[in-house]
C-alpha positions in Angstrom: 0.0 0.0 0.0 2.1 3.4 1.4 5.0 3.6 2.1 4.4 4.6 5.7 2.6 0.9 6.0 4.9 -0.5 7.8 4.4 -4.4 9.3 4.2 -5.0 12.9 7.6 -6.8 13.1 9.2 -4.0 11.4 7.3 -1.5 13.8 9.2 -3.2 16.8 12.6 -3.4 15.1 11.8 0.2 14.2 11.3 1.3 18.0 14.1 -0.7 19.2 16.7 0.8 17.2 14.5 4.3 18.4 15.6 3.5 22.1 18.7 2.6 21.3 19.6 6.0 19.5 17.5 8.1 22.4 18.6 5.3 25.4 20.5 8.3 27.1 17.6 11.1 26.8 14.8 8.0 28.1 17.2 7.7 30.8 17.9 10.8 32.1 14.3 12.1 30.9 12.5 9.7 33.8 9.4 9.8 32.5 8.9 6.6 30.4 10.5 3.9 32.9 9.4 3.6 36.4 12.5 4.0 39.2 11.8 0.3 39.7 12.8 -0.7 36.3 15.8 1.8 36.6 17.0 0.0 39.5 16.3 -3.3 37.3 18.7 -1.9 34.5 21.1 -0.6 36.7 21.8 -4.5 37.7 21.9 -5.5 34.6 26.2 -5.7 34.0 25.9 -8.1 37.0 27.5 -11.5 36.2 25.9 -13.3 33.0 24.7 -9.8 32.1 21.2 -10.9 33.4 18.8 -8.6 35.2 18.6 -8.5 38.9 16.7 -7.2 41.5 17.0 -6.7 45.1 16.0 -9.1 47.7 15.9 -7.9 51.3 14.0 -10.6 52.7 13.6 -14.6 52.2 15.5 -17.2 53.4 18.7 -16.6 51.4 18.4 -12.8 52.2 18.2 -14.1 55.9 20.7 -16.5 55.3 23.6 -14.2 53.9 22.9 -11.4 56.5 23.3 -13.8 59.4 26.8 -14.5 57.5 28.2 -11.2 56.6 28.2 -10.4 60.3 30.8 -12.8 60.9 32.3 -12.7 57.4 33.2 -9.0 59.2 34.5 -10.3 61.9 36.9 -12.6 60.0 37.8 -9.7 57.9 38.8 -7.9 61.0 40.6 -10.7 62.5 42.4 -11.3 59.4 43.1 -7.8 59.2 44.9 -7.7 62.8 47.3 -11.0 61.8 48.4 -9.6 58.1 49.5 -6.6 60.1 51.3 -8.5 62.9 52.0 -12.6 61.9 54.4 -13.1 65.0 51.6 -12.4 67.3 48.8 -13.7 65.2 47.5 -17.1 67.5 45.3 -18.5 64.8 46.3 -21.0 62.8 43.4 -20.9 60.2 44.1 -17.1 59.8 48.0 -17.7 59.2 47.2 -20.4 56.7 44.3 -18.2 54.7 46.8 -15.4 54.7 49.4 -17.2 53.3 47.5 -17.4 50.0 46.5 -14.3 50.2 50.1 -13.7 50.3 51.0 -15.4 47.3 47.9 -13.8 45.2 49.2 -10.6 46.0 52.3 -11.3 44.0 50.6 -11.8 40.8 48.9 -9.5 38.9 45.5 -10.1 36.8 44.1 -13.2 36.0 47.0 -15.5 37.9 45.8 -13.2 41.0 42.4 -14.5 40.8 43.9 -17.9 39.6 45.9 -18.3 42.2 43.3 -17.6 44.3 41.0 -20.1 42.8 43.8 -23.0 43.4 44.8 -22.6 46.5 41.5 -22.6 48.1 40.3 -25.6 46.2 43.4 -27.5 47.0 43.1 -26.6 50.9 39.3 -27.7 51.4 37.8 -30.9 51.2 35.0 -31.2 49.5 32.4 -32.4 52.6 28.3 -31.9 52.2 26.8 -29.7 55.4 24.7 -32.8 56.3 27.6 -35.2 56.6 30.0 -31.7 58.5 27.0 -30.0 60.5 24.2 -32.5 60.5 22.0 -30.3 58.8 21.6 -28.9 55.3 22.8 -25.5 54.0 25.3 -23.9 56.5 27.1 -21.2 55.1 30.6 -21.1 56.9 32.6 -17.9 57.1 36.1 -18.7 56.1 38.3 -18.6 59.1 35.6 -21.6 60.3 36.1 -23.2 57.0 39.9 -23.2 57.3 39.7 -24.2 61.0 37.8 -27.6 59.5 39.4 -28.2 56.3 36.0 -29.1 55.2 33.0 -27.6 53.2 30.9 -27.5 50.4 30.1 -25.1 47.3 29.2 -21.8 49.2 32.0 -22.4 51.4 34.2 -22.6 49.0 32.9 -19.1 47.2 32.4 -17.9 50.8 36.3 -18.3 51.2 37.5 -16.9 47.8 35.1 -13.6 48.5 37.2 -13.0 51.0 40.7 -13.9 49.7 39.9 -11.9 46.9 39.0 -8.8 49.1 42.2 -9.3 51.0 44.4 -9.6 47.3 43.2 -6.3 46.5 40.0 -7.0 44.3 37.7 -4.2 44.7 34.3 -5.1 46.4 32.7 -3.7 43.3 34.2 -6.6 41.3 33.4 -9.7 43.2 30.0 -11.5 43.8 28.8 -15.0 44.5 26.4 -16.4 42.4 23.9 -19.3 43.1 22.8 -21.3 40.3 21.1 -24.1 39.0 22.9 -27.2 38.0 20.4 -28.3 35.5 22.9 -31.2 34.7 23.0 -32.7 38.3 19.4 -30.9 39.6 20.9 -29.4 42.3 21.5 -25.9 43.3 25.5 -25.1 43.0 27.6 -21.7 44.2 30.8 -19.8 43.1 32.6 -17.0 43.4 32.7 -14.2 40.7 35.3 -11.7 39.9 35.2 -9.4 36.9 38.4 -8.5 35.2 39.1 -6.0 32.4 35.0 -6.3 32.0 34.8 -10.2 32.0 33.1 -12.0 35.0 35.5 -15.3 35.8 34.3 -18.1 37.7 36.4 -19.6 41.0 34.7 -23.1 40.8 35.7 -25.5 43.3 34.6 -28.0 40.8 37.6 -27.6 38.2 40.9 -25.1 38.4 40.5 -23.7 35.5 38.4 -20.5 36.0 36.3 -19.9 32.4 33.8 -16.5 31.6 30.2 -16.6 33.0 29.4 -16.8 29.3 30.8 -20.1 28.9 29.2 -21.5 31.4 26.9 -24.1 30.2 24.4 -26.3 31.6 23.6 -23.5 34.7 20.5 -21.2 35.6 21.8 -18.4 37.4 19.3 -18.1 40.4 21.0 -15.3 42.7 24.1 -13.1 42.7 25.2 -11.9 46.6 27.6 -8.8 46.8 28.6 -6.2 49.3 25.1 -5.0 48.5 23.2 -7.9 49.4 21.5 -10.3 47.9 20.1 -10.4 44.2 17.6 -12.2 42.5 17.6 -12.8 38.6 14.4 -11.8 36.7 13.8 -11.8 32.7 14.7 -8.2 31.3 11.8 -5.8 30.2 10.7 -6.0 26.8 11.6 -2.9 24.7 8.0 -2.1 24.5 7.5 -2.4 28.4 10.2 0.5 28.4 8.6 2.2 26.4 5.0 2.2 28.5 3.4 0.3 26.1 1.9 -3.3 25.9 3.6 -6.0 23.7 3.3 -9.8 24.0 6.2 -11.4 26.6 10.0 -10.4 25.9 12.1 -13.0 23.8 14.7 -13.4 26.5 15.1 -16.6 28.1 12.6 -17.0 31.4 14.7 -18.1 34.9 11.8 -20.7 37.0 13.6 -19.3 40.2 12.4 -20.8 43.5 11.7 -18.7 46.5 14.8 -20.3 48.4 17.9 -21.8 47.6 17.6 -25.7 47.1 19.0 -27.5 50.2 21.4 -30.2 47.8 24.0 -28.6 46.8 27.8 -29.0 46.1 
């Protein structure tokens, strides 16, 4: 017909590329996204570049608050022995610190590698039922050392710290819970983001690979010095826009209300 006729698929591609070109002025103008999807956007160069949003209460929200109080008081501890080792009494703190000390002499991704090493080579791998006698205790690392033993969030738990200690800035470092969709279980790991690229400290393998490679995995929450985050699908462009549209293309995350109690 026209040539102003233009098909409803084009229309969309049409407005896309619009918001990309006017992305700045729709952000600072204020008036076509609510400050909740803001805050949604914001979140989105987490790890796996997937939309988060924040969760202040729940059973991992819970969970990771009742930790970070002693996670501080580790950092404080280990704080007081790196300044003074002849007087430090703990042997859990010299040990951590001596891989700490050793990351510290590297620079980039053999700092986070060395990291990453280490602290899977001084654990054992030990499930909270058969350490604690109950599921899903999430150790602060001084503990962790002190046993020799935990599981997946342990692990992470332990390299969040290390990493902190090496220098990392707490802007670059996250844990992130996912599922293992291979296994069916819920699995954790530290994060840290280097020259823009979020690298995974497994304890399952020594070799740390990008978020993007990461296969098999539904990321289900990303923790940080800000809390805890849960991932949600992205808005559609049209949703930014205030209008209706059918549901975005982007892959949808089934994400339970807690963390699953198996994991490794």
């Amino acid at each position: 017909m026209g040539a102003f006729n233009i098909s409803r698929p084009l229309r969309a591609i049409a407005l896309a590329i619009g918001l990309t070109c006017l992305w700045p002025a729709v952000l600072n103008a204020g008036t076509l996204i609510s400050p909740g999807t803001l805050d949604v956007i914001r979140k989105s160069a987490e790890p796996f570049g997937l939309f988060a949003t924040r969760q202040s209460a729940g059973g991992l929200a819970e969970k990771w608050n009742g930790l970070a109080r002693k996670l501080e008081d580790d950092m404080v501890q280990l704080a007081l022995c790196d300044g003074d080792r002849e007087r430090c009494v703990s042997a859990p703190a010299l040990q951590f610190l001596a891989i700490v000390d050793v990351a510290r002499g590297r620079e980039g991704r053999a700092r986070l590698g060395e990291i990453n090493r280490a602290i899977n080579l001084a654990i054992k791998a030990t499930s909270d039922m058969a350490q604690h006698g109950q599921i899903d205790v999430w150790s602060p690392p001084l503990a962790t050392f002190a046993s020799g033993a935990g599981d997946c969030e342990d692990y992470a738990i332990a390299k969040f710290a290390a990493l902190r200690m090496a220098g990392l800035s707490p802007e670059d470092l996250r844990i992130v819970v996912l599922r293992d969709q291979v296994r069916g279980e819920d699995h954790a790991a530290a994060l840290a983001r280097l020259d823009g690229h979020w690298l995974m400290l497994d304890n399952r393998r020594m070799a740390m690979i990008e978020d993007i490679d990461v296969k098999g995995h539904r990321p289900l929450f990303v923790i940080g010095d800000d809390g805890v985050m849960r991932y949600q699908e992205p808005p559609s462009v049209a949703t930014l826009a205030g209008g209706t549209s059918a549901p975005a293309t982007a892959v949808k995350f089934a994400v339970p209300v807690d963390v699953a109690s198996r994991s490794n």
